[in-house]
TORKOL-4160 file (C-alpha; in steps of 0.2 Angstrom, whole numbers, padded with zeros to 4 digits, m for minus):
225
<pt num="1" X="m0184" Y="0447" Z="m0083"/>
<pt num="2" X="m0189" Y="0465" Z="m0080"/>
<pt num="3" X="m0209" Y="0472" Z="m0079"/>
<pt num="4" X="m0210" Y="0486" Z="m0091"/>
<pt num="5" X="m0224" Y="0501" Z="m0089"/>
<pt num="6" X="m0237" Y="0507" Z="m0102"/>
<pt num="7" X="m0223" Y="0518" Z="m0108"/>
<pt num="8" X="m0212" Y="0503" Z="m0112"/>
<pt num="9" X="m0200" Y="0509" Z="m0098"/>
<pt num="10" X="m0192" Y="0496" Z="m0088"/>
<pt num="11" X="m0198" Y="0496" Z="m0070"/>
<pt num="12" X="m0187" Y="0486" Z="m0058"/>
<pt num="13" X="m0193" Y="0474" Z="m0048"/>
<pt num="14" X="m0191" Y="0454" Z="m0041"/>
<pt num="15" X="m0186" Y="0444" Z="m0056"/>
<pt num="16" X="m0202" Y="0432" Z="m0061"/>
<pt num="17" X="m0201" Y="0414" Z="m0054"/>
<pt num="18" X="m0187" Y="0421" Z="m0042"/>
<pt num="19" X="m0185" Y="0408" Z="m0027"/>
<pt num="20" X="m0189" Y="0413" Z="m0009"/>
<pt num="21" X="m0175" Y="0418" Z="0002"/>
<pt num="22" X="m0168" Y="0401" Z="0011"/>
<pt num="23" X="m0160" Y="0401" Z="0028"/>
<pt num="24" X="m0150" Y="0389" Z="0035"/>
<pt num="25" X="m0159" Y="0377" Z="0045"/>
<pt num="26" X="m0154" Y="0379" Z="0063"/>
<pt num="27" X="m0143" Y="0365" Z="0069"/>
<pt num="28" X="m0148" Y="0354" Z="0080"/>
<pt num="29" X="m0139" Y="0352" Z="0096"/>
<pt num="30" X="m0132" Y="0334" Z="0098"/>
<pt num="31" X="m0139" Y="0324" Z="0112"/>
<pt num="32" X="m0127" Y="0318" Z="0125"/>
<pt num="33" X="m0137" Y="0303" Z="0127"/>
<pt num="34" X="m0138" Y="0298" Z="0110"/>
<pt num="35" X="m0156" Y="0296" Z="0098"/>
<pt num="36" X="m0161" Y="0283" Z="0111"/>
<pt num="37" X="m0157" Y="0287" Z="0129"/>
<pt num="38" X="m0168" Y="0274" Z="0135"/>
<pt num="39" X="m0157" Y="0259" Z="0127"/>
<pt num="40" X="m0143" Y="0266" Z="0140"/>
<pt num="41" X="m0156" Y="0264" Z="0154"/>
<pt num="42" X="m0157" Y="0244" Z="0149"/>
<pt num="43" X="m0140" Y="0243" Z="0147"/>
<pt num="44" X="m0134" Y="0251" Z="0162"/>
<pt num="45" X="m0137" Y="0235" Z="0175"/>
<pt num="46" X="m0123" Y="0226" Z="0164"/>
<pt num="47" X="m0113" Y="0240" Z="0162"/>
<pt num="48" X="m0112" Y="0240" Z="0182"/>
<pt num="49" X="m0113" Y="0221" Z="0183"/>
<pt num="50" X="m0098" Y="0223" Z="0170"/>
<pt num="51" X="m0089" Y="0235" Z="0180"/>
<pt num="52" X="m0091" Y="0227" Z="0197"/>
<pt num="53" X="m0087" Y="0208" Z="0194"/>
<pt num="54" X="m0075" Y="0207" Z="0179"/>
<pt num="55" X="m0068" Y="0227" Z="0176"/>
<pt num="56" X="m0065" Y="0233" Z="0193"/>
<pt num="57" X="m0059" Y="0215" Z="0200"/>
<pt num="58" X="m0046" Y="0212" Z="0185"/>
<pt num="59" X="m0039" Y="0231" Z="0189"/>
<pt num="60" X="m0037" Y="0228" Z="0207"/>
<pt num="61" X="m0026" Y="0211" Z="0203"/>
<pt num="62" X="m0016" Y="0220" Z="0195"/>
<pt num="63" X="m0014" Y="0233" Z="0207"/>
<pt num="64" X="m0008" Y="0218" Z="0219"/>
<pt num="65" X="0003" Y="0211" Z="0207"/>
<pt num="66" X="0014" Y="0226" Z="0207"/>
<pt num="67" X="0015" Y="0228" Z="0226"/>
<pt num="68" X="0022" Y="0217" Z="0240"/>
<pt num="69" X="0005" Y="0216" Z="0246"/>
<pt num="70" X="0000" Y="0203" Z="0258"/>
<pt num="71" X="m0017" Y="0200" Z="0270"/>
<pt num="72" X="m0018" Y="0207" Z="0288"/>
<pt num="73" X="m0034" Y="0211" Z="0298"/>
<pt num="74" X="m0046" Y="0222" Z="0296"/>
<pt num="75" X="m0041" Y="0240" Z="0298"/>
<pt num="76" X="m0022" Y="0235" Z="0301"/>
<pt num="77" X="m0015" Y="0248" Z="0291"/>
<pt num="78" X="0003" Y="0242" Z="0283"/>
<pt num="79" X="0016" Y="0248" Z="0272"/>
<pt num="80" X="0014" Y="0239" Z="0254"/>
<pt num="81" X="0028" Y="0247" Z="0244"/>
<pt num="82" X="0029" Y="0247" Z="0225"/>
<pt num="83" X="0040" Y="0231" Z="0218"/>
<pt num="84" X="0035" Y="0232" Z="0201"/>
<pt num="85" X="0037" Y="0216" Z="0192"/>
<pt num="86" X="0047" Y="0210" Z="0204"/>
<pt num="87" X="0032" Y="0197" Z="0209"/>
<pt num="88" X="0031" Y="0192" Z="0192"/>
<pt num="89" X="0049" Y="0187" Z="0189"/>
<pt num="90" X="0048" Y="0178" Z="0205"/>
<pt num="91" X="0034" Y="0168" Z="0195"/>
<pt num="92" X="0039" Y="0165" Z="0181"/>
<pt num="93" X="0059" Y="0159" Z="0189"/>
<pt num="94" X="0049" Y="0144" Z="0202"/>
<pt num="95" X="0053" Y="0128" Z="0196"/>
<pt num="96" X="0036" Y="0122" Z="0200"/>
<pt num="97" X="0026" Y="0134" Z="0189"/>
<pt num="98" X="0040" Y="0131" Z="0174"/>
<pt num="99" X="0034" Y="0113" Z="0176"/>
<pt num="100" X="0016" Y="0120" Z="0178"/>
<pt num="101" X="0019" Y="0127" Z="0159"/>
<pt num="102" X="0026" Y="0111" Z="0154"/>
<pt num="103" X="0013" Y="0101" Z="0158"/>
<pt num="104" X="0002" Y="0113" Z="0149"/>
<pt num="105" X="0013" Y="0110" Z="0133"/>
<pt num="106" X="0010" Y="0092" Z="0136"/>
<pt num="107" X="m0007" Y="0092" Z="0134"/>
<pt num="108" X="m0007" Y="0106" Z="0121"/>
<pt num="109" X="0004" Y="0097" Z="0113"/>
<pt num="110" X="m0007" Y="0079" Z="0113"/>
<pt num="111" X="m0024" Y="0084" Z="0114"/>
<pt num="112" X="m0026" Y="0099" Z="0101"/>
<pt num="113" X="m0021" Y="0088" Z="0086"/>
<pt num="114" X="m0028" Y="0073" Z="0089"/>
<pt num="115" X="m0043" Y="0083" Z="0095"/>
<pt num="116" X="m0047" Y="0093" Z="0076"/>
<pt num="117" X="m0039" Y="0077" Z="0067"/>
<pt num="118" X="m0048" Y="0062" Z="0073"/>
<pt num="119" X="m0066" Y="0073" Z="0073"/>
<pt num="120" X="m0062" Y="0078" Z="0055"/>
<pt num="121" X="m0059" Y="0062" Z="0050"/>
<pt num="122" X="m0073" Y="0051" Z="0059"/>
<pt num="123" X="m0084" Y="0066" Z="0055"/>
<pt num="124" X="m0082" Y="0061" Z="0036"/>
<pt num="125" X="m0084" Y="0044" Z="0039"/>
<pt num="126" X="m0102" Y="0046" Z="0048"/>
<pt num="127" X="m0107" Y="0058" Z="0033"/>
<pt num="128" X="m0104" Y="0045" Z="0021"/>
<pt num="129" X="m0111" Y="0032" Z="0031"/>
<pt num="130" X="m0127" Y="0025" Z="0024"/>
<pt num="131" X="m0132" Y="0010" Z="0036"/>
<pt num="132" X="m0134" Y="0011" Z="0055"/>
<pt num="133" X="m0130" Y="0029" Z="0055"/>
<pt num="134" X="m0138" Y="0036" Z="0067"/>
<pt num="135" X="m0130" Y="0021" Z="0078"/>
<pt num="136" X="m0113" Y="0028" Z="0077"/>
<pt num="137" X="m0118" Y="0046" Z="0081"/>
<pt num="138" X="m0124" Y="0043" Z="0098"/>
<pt num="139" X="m0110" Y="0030" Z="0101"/>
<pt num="140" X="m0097" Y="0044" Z="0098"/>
<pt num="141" X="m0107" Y="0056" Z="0107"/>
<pt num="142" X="m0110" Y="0048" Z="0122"/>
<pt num="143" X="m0094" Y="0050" Z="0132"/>
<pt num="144" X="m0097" Y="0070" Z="0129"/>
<pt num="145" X="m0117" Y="0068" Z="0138"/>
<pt num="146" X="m0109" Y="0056" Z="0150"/>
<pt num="147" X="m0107" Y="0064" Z="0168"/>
<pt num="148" X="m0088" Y="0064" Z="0172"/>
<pt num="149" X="m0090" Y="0058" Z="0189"/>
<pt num="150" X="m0093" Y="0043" Z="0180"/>
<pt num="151" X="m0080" Y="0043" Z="0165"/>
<pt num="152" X="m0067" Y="0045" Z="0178"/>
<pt num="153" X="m0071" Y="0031" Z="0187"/>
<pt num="154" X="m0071" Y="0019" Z="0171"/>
<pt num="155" X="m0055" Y="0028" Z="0168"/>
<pt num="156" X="m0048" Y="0026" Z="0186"/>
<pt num="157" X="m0052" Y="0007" Z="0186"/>
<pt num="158" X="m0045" Y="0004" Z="0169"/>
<pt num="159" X="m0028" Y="0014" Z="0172"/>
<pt num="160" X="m0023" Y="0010" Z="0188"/>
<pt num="161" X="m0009" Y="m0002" Z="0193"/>
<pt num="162" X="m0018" Y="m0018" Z="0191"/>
<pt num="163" X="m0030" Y="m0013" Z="0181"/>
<pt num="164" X="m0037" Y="m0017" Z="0162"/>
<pt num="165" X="m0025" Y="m0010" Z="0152"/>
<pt num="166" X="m0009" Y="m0016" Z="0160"/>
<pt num="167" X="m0017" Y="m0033" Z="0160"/>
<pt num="168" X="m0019" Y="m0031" Z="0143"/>
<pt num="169" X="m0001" Y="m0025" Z="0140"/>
<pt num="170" X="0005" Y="m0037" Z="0151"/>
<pt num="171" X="0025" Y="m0042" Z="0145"/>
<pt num="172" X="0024" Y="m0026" Z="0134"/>
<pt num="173" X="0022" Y="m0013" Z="0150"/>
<pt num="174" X="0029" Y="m0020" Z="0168"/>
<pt num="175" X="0016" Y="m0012" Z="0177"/>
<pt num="176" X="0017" Y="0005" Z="0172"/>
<pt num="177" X="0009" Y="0020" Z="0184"/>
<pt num="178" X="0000" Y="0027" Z="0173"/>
<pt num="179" X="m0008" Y="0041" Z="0185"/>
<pt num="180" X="0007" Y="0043" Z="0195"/>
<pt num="181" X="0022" Y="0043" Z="0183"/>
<pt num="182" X="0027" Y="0059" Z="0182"/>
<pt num="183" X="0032" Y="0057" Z="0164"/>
<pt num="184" X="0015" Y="0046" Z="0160"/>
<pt num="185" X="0003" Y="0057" Z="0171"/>
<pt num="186" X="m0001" Y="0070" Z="0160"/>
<pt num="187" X="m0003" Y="0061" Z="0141"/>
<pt num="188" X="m0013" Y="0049" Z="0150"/>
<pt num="189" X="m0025" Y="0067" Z="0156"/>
<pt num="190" X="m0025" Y="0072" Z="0140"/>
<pt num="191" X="m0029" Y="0056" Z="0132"/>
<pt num="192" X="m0046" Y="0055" Z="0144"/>
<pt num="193" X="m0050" Y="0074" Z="0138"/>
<pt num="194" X="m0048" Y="0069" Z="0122"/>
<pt num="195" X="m0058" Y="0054" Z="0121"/>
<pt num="196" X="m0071" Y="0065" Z="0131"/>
<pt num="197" X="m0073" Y="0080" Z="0121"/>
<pt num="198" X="m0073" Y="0070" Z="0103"/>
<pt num="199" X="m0088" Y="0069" Z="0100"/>
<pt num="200" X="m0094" Y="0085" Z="0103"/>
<pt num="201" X="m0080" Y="0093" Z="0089"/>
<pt num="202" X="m0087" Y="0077" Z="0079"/>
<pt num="203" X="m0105" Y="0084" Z="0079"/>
<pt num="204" X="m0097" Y="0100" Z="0073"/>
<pt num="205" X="m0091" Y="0094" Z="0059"/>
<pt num="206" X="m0103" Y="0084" Z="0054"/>
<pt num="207" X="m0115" Y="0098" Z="0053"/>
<pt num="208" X="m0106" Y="0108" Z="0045"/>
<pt num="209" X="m0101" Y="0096" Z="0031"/>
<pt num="210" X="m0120" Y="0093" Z="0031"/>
<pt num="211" X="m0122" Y="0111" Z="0025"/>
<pt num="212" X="m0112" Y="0108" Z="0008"/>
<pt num="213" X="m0123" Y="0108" Z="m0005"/>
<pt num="214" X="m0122" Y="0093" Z="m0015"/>
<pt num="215" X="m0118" Y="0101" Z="m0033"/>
<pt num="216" X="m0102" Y="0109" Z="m0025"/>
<pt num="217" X="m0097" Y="0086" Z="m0023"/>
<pt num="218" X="m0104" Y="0084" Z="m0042"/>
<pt num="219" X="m0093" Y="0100" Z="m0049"/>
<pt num="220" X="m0078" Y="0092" Z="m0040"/>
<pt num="221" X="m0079" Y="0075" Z="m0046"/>
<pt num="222" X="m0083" Y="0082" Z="m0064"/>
<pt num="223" X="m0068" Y="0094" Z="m0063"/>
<pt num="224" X="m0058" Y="0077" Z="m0056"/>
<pt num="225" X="m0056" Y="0082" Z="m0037"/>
């Protein structure tokens, strides 16, 4: 829209209700250290405390690793040639750390199942259990709080040669070795952990079954579950 003068002529000018001229707003320049560089200031201790026990540590191991590195005295300087994984298959081919990994399959083997199954299982039976509940919680939670010093020794008395349990078994087992048998040692192991870590995976459960609400139970036994 154009002003006219007296004479009706147009006279040029700013359009009426024209907006101002915009610039771009300078950008800003981007902080190195971010919007709050006092959080790195906290956060540096356990960057270093990260860095010096776990990062620099772990790098250095496996520096060895791929050396033929070995001990001498201080400022003994020593040739420690690069072998690759050579220290590694050396390893992984000794007879006693195959039967190192064995013995880990074992356990695995014994303890993991019977570990999530029977804490599943007794953990639905205390939640249903209505008389001397609080009773059974702390039985099956007191081998957990116990000290082990002490587990062991229960353990020690009843599984050694002439002990409980082969008094118990007497005809059935002639005197097994149960601690000492190679082939008996480690089940045995992971029977104890077993019977010591149960009632903490028992408490787990149990809360969290504790958690369901109770119309999710009405809706399944409505819908036949």
């Amino acid at each position: 829209m154009s002003l006219r003068s007296s004479e009706g002529n147009p006279v040029a000018g700013k359009p009426l209700g024209g907006t101002a001229d915009r610039r771009p707003a300078p950008r800003k320049r981007k902080n190195f250290l971010g919007s709050q560089p006092l959080g790195l200031l906290f956060s540096a201790p356990y960057v270093i405390y990260i860095f010096a026990v776990l990062a620099y540590p772990l790098g250095y191991a496996v520096y060895i690793s791929l050396h033929d590195f070995f001990f001498t005295a201080p400022r003994v300087k020593v040739d420690r040639p690069f072998v690759g994984l050579d220290n590694y298959v050396t390893v992984l081919t000794d007879p006693a750390v195959q039967r190192s990994f064995a013995n880990i399959g074992v356990f695995l083997v014994i303890n993991v199942p019977l570990t999530v199954i029977l804490s599943l299982v007794l953990a639905n039976a205390l939640n249903r259990v209505t008389r001397l509940k609080t009773f059974f919680r702390v039985s099956y939670y007191v081998p957990y709080v116990t000290a082990s010093v002490a587990v062991v020794g229960v353990w020690l008395f009843l599984f050694q040669q002439n002990g409980l349990v082969n008094a118990v078994l007497g005809p059935l087992a002639p005197n097994p070795s149960w601690l000492t048998n190679s082939w008996l040692a480690m089940p045995t192991v992971a029977f104890y952990v077993t019977w010591k870590q149960l009632g903490f995976f028992i408490l787990l459960y149990l809360a969290a079954l504790q958690n369901i609400p109770d119309e999710l139970y009405e809706s399944a036994s409505v819908d036949g579950g």
